[in-house]
N, C-alpha and C positions, 0 to 999 in steps of 0.2 A: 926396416930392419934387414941384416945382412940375408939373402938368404939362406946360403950355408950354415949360419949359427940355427936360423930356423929349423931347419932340415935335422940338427942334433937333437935339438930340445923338443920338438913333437915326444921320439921315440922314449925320451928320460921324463918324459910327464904321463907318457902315457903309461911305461914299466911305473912308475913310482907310483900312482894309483892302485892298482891292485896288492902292492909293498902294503902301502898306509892303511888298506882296507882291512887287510889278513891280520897287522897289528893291533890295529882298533878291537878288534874283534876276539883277539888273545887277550886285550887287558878286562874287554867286558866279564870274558868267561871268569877270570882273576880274581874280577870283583864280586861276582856274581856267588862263586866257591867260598871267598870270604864272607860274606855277608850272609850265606848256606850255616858257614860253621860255627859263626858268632848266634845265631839264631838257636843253634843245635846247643851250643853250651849253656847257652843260657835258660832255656826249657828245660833243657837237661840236669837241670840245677834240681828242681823243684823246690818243694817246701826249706830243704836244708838249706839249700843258696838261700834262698829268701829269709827263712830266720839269722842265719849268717850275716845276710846285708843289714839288716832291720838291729841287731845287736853292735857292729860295728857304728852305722849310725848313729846310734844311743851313746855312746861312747864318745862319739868324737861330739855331738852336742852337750856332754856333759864336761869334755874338755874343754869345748868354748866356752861356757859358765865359767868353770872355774877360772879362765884367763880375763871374762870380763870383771870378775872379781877383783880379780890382780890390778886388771889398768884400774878400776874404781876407786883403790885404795890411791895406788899410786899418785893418781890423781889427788887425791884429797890432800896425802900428805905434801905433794909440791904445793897443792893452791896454800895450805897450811905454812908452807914455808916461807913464801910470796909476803904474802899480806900480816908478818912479824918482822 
């Protein structure tokens, strides 16, 4: 290898290490703050978030009933139309 190109690139590996460490180390904090606040909200919820969840739930399995209903007919009436 040339070594004048050497002689560049030592000094740009060696700055850019401490670059890559400082950043690594901002995105931890980042996540860190994130995953803080998600934890806070959702504790924070208490019993009402949780009844809240627990009703919505209820809800959307009582709408997927009703839509297996839907296909179940659906169904019957094509196989019903099929085999006339």
């Amino acid at each position: 290898m040339n070594p004048a190109v050497l002689g560049v690139m030592i000094p740009i590996v060696a700055l850019s290490i401490p670059v890559v460490a400082i950043l690594m180390r901002g995105f931890e904090k980042v996540w860190r703050l994130r995953v803080e606040e998600a934890r806070l909200r959702y504790s924070g919820a208490g019993d009402e978030g949780m009844q809240a969840l627990r009703g919505e739930i209820e809800s959307l399995r009582r709408e997927l009933s009703e839509l297996n209903e839907r296909v179940d007919f659906t169904e019957r009436l094509l196989s019903r139309g099929k085999s006339s």
